[in-house]
C-alpha positions as CSV (number, residue, x, y, z in Angstrom):
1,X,0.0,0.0,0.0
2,X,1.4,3.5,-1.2
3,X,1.3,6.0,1.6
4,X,1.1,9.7,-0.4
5,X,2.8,12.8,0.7
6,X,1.3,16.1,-0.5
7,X,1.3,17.0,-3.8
8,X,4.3,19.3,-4.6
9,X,6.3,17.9,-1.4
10,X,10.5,18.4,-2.3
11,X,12.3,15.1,-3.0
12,X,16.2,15.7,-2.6
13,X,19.5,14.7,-1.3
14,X,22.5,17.3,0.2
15,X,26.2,17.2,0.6
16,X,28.4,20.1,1.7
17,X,31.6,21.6,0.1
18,X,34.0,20.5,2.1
19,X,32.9,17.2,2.8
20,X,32.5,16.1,-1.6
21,X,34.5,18.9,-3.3
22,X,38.3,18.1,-3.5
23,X,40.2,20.4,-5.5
24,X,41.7,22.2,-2.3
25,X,43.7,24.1,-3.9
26,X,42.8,24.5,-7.5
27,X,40.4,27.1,-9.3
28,X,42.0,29.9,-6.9
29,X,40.7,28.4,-4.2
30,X,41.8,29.6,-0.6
31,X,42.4,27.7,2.3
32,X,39.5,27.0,5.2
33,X,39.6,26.2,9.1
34,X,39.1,22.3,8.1
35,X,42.0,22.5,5.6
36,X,44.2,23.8,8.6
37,X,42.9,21.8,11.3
38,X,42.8,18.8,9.4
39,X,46.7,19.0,10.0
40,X,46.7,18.9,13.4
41,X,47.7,15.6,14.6
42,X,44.8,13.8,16.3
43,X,42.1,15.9,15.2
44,X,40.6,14.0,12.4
45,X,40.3,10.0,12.3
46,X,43.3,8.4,10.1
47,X,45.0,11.6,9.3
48,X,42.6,11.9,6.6
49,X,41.9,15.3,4.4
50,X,39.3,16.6,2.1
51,X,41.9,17.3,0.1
52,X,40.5,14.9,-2.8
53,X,37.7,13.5,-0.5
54,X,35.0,12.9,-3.7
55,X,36.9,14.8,-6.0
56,X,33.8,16.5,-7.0
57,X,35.5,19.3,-8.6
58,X,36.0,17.3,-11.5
59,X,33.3,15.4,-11.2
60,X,30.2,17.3,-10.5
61,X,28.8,16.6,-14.4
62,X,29.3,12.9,-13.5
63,X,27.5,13.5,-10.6
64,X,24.4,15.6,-11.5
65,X,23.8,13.0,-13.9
66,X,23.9,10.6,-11.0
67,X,21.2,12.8,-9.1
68,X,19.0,12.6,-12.5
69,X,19.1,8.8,-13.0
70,X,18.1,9.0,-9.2
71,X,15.1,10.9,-9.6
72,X,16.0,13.8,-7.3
73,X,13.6,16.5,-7.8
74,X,16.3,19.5,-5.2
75,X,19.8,18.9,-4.5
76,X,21.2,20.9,-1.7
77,X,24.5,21.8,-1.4
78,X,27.1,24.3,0.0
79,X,29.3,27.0,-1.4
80,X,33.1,26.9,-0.3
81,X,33.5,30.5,0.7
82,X,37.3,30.6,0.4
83,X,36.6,29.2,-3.5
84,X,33.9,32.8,-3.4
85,X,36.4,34.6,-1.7
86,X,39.9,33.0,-1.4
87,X,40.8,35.2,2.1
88,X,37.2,36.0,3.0
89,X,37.5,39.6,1.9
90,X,37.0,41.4,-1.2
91,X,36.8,40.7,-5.5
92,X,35.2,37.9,-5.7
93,X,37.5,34.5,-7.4
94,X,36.5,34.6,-11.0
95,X,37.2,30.9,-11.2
96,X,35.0,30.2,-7.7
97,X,32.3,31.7,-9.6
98,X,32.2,29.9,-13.1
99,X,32.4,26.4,-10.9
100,X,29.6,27.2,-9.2
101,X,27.7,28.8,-12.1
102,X,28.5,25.3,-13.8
103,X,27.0,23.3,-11.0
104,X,24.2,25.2,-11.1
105,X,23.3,25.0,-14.7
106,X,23.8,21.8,-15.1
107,X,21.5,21.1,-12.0
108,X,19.1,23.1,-13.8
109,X,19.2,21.2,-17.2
110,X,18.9,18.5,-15.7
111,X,15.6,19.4,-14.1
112,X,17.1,19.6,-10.8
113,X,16.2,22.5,-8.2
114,X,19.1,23.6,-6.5
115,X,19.3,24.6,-2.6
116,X,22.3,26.6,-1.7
117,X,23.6,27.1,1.3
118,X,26.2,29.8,2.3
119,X,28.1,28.4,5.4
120,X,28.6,24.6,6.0
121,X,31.4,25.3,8.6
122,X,34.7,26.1,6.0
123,X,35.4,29.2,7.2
124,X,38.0,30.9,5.3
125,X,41.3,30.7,7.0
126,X,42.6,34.2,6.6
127,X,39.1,35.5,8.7
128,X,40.3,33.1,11.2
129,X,44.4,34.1,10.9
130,X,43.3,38.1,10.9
131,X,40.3,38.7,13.4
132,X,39.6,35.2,15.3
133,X,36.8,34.3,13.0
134,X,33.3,34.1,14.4
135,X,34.5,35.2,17.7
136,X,35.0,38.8,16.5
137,X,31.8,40.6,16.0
138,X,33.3,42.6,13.5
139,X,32.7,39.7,11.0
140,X,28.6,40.2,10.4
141,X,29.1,42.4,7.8
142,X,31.8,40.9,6.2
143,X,29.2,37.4,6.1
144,X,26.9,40.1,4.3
145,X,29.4,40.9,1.8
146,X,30.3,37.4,0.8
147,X,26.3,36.4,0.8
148,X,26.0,39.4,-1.5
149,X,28.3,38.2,-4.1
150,X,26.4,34.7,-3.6
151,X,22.9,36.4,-4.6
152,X,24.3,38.6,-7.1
153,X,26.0,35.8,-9.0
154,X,23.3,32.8,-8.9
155,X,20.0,34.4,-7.4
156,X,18.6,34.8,-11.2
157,X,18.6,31.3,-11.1
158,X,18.7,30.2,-7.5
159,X,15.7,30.6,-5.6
160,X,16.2,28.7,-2.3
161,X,18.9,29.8,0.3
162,X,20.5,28.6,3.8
163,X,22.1,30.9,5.3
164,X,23.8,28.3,7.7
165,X,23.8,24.7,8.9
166,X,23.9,24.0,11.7
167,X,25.2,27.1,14.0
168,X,24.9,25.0,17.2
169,X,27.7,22.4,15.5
170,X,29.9,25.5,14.6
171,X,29.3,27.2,18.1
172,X,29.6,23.6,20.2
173,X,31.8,21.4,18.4
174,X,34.3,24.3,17.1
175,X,34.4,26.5,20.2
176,X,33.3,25.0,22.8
177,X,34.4,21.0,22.8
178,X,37.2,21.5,20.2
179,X,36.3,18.5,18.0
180,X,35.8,20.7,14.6
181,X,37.3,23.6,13.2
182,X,38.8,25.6,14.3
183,X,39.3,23.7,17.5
184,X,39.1,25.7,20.9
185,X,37.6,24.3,23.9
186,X,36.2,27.1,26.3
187,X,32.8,27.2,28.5
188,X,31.6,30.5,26.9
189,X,32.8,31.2,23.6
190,X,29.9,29.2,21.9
191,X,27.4,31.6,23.2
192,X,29.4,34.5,21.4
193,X,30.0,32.7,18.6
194,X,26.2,31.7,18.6
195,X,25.6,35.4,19.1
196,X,27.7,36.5,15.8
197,X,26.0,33.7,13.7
198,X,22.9,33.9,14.2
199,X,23.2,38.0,13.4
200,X,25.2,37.1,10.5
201,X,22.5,35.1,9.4
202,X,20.1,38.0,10.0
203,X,22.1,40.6,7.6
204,X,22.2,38.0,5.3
205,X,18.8,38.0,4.6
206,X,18.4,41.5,5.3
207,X,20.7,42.2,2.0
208,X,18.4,39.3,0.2
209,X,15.3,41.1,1.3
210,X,16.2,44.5,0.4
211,X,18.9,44.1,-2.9
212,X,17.5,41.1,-4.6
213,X,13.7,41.0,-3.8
214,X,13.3,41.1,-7.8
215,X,15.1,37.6,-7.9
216,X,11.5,36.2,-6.4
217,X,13.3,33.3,-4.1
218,X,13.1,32.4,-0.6
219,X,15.9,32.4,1.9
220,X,16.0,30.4,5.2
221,X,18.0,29.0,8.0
222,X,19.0,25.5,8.8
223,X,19.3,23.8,12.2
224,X,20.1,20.7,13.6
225,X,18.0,19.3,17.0
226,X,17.8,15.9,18.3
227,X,14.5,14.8,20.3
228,X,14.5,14.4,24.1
229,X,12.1,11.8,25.8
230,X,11.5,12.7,29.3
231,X,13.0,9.3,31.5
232,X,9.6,9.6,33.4
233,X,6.9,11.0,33.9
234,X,7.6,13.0,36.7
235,X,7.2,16.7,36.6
236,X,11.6,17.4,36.8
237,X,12.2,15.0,34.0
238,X,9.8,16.6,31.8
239,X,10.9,20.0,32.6
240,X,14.7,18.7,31.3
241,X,13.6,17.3,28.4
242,X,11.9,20.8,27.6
243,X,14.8,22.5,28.8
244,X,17.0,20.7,26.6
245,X,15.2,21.5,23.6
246,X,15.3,25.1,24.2
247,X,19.6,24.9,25.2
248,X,19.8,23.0,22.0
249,X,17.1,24.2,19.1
250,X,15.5,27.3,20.7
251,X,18.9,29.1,21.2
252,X,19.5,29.3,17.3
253,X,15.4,29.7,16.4
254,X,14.2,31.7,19.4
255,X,15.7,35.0,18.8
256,X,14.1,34.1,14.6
257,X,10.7,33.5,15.5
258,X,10.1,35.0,19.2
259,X,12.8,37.9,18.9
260,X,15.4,36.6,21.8
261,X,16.9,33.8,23.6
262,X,14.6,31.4,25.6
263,X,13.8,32.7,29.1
264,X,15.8,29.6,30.7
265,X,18.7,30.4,28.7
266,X,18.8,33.8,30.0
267,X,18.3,32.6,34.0
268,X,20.9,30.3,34.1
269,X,23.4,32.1,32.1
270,X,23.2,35.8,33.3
271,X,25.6,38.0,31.6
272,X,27.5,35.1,30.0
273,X,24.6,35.3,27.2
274,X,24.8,38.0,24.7
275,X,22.1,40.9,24.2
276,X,20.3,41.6,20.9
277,X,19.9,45.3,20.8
278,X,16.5,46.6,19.7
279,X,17.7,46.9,16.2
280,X,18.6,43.7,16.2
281,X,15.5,42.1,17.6
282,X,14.1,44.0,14.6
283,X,16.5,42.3,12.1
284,X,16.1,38.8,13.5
285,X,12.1,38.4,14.1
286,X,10.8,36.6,11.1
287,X,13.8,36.3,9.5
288,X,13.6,32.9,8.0
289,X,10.8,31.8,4.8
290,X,10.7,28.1,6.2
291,X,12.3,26.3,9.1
292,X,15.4,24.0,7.9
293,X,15.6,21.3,10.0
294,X,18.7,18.3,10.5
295,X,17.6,15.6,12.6
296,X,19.1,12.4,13.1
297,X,18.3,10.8,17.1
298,X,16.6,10.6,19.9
299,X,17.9,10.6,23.8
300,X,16.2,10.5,27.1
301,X,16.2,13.2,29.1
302,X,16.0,13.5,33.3
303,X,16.8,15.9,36.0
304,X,20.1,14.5,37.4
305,X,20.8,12.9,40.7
306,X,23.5,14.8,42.7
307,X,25.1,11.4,43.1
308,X,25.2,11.9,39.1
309,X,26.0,15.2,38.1
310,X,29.8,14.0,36.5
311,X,27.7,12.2,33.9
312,X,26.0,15.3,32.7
313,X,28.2,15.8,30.0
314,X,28.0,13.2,28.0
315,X,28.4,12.7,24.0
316,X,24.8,13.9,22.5
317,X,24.4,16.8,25.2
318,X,23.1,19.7,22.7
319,X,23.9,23.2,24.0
320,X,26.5,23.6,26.7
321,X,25.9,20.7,29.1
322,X,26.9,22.0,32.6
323,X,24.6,25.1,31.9
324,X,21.8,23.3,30.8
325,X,22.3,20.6,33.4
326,X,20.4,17.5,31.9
327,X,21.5,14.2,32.4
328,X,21.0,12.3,28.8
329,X,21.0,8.3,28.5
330,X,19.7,5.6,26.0
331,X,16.9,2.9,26.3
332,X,19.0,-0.4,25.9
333,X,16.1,-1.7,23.4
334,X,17.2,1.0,20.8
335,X,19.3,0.2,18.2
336,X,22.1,2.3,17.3
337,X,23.9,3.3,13.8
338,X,27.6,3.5,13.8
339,X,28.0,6.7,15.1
340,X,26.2,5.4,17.8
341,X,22.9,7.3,17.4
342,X,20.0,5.8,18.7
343,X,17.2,5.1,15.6
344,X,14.0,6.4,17.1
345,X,11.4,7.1,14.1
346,X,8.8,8.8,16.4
347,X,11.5,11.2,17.8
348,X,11.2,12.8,14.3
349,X,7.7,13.1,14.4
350,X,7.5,14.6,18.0
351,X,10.3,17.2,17.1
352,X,8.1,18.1,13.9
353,X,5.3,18.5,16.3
354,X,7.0,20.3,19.1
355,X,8.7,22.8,15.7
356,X,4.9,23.4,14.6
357,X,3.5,24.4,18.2
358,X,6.1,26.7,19.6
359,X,6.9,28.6,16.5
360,X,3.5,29.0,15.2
361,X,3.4,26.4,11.9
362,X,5.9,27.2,9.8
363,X,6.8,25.7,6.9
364,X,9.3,23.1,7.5
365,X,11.9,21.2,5.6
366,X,13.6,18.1,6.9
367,X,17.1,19.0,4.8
368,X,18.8,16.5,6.6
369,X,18.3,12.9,7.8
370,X,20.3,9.9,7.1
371,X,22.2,7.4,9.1
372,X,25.7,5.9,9.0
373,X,26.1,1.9,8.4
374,X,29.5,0.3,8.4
375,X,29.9,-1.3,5.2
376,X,33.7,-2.1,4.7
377,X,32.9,-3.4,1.0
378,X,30.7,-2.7,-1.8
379,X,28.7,-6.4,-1.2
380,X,27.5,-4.2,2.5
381,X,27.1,-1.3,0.5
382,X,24.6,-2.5,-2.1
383,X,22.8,-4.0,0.4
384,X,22.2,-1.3,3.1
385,X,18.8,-3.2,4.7
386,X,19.3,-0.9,8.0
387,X,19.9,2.3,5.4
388,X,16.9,1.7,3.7
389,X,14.8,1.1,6.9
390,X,16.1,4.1,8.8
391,X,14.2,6.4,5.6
392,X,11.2,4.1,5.2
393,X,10.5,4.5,9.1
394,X,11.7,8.5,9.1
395,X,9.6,8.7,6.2
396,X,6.7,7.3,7.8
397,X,6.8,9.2,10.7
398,X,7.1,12.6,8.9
399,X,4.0,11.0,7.1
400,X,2.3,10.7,10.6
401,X,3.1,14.3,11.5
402,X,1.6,16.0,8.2
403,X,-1.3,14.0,9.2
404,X,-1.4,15.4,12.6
405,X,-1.2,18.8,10.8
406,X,2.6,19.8,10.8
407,X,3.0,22.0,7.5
408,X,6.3,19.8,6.3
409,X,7.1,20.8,2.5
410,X,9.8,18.3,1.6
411,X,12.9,15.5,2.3
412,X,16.6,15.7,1.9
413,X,18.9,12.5,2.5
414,X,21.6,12.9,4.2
415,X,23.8,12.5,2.3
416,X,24.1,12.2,-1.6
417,X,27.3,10.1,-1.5
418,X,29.6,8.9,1.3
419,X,32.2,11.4,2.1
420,X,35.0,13.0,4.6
421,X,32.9,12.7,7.6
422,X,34.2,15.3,9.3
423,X,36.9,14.8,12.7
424,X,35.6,10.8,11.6
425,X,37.5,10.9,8.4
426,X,36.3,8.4,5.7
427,X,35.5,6.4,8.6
428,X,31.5,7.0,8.7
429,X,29.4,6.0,5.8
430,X,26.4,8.6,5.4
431,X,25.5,8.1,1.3
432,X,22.8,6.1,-0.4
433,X,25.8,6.4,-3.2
434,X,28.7,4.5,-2.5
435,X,32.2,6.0,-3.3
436,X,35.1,4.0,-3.6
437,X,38.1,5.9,-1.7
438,X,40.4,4.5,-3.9
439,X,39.3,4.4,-7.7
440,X,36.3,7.2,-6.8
441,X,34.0,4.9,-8.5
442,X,30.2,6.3,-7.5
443,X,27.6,2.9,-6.7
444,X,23.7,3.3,-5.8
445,X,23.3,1.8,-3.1
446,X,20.0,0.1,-2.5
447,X,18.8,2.5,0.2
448,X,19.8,5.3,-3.2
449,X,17.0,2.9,-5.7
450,X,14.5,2.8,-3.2
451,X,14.7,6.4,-2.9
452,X,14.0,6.6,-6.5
453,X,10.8,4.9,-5.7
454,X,9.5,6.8,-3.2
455,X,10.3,10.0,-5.4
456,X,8.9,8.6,-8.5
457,X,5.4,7.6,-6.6
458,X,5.5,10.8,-4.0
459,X,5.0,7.9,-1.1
460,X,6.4,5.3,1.0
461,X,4.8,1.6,0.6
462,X,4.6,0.0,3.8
């Protein structure tokens, strides 16, 4: 039996630059935090680079045709700013430019909708080397610049935008546990960091708004939240779970669609937590055309025992665990995926629902969800049963939350292809194509043709 999604929903899949591209220092490209910390011994799983990673720079035609004998109806992707702008600053890199113009005609004759988004983490090293990167304030308008140059180049023909993905990873994981780029580890600069994106974002689509209205596109934010199931029933554990949520999703889409930082946020944090000005508040409130959301798990969520308090900060904690101060664990009858990430279908759902109730039904857009399988051959690959499972039960429970009245408008796989999995190196398989490291041979997997299915009938069969 076909289960139908609504007529129009997006069908796609997404990759980011770094991750696919290659080509690190061809085309006038300029180096990023991930090609610098990528040399630091220990920081990334094997040694490994994205030096060549997919070697998509040479092989994005390939590719595209790929994504059309797929079916894909969008394809998401990410600029490389330092192949925009090779030191984050001025003329824009005549050869960045034609790559991307390439890429993005050859989506469109292919009948493929591209979704771009401007920051996917590769921050240009020379912002980083001259000013401290997102830690200096001073770096909003010179986001605005480089989006400019984006809208002015490809907004005749691209009309869906992301600002960023995922601020919370670049805030946490880059600033405050120092397991991305560009590697610090300090208990408050991810709420300045936070602070700088998230108004970055804002003048972003400010510029969009005001300078390229004409181009008729939409322009958005995306970010990532994992669900939280209260341990009990009891009045504390609920009250974590919520409070969890709001450390981990409302920080980035509070201040978007309420105007400021949740109300929790601001009690426990005091004057650690940056102030919008009025202007600001201005700038930010309704400052997104759809919700982006990345979701991949589901954890519990309880009040913790004194006796417990050291196991607060455990791997999964979203937002700044002490500060939060929400003990997280995992019901032994879950099954994990090899980044050891509980799969929890119903988790999606509830996050879709909890999304559509606190910020008022907006549109949403799932532009991540995938799951990582080991499959150390091409025999695991093409058969990727627990690949294909994850979507069909994902899938079934965004079903369930349209249903229940959630406004969702389409589906992006995470991801395209496997890739450099960030600090996990080629270690972590994400794609539903599998790419072999070696000869950069692309294989559908089988999770990729019955994706193809699902797009070709607009439903899931169950």
């Amino acid at each position: 039996m076909n289960q139908p999604f609504p007529e129009h929903f997006v069908w796609g899949s997404a990759t980011a630059s770094y991750q696919i591209e290659g080509g690190t220092t061809e085309g006038g490209r300029g180096a990023s935090i991930w090609d610098t910390f990528c040399q630091i011994p220990g920081k990334v799983a094997g040694g490994d680079t994205g030096d060549v990673s997919c070697d998509h720079f040479h092989r994005f035609e390939e590719d595209i045709k790929m994504m059309k004998e797929l079916g894909l109806q969008a394809y998401r992707f990410s600029l490389s700013w330092s192949r925009i702008q090779p030191d984050g600053t001025g003329e824009a890199n005549a050869e960045g430019i034609t790559f991307y113009n390439k890429i993005i005609d050859c989506l469109l004759a292919h009948g493929i909708e591209p979704w771009i988004t401007l920051y996917h983490w590769d921050l240009p090293q020379g912002l980083e080397d001259r000013m401290g990167g997102w830690l200096d304030k001073s770096i909003i308008p010179i986001f605005g610049d480089y989006a400019r140059i984006c809208f002015e180049q490809f907004g005749d023909r691209v009309k869906n935008w992301i600002t960023l993905n995922e601020p919370w990873c670049s805030a946490v994981l880059g600033y405050g546990l120092g397991v991305h780029a560009p590697g610090y580890a300090d208990a408050d600069m991810p709420y300045v960091v936070a602070h700088n994106l998230i108004l970055s974002h804002a003048i972003a689509v400010k510029i969009y708004r005001e300078e390229s209205a004409h181009q008729q596109g939409r322009i958005g934010i995306t970010n990532n939240c994992d669900w939280r199931i209260p341990l009990t029933d009891s009045e504390a554990d609920r009250a974590a779970a919520q409070r969890s949520l709001e450390f981990f999703l409302g920080w980035f889409a509070d201040p978007i669609w309420k105007g400021d930082y949740p109300a929790v946020m601001r009690e426990r944090l005091g004057d650690r937590l940056p102030v919008f000005s009025a202007d600001e508040r201005e700038m930010l409130l309704g400052s997104s055309d759809f919700f982006g959301l990345n979701h991949y798990t589901t954890m519990l969520a309880s009040e913790p025992d004194p006796d417990t308090k050291a196991e607060v900060n455990i791997a999964g904690n979203g937002g700044m665990a002490e500060d939060q101060d929400v003990h997280l664990s995992n019901d032994p009858d879950w099954v994990q995926t090899q980044m050891g990430w509980n799969i929890v279908p119903e988790g999606c759902r509830e996050l879709l629902k909890w999304i559509d109730e606190r910020y008022d039904q907006p549109e949403i857009y799932i532009t991540e969800n995938g799951c990582a399988v080991d499959e150390p051959d091409l025999e695991s690959a093409l058969h990727d049963v627990t690949r294909r499972d994850f979507f069909k039960d994902y899938l079934n429970e965004c079903r369930h939350a349209i249903t229940a009245g959630v406004d969702l408008r389409g589906y992006f796989a995470w991801s395209l292809m496997d890739n450099f999995e960030w600090s996990w190196g080629y270690e972590r398989r994400f794609g539903i194509v599998r790419v072999d490291y070696e000869t950069l041979e692309r294989t559908p997997k089988l999770s990729a043709k019955w994706f193809s299915e699902v797009i070709e009938t607009n439903g899931i069969s169950m």
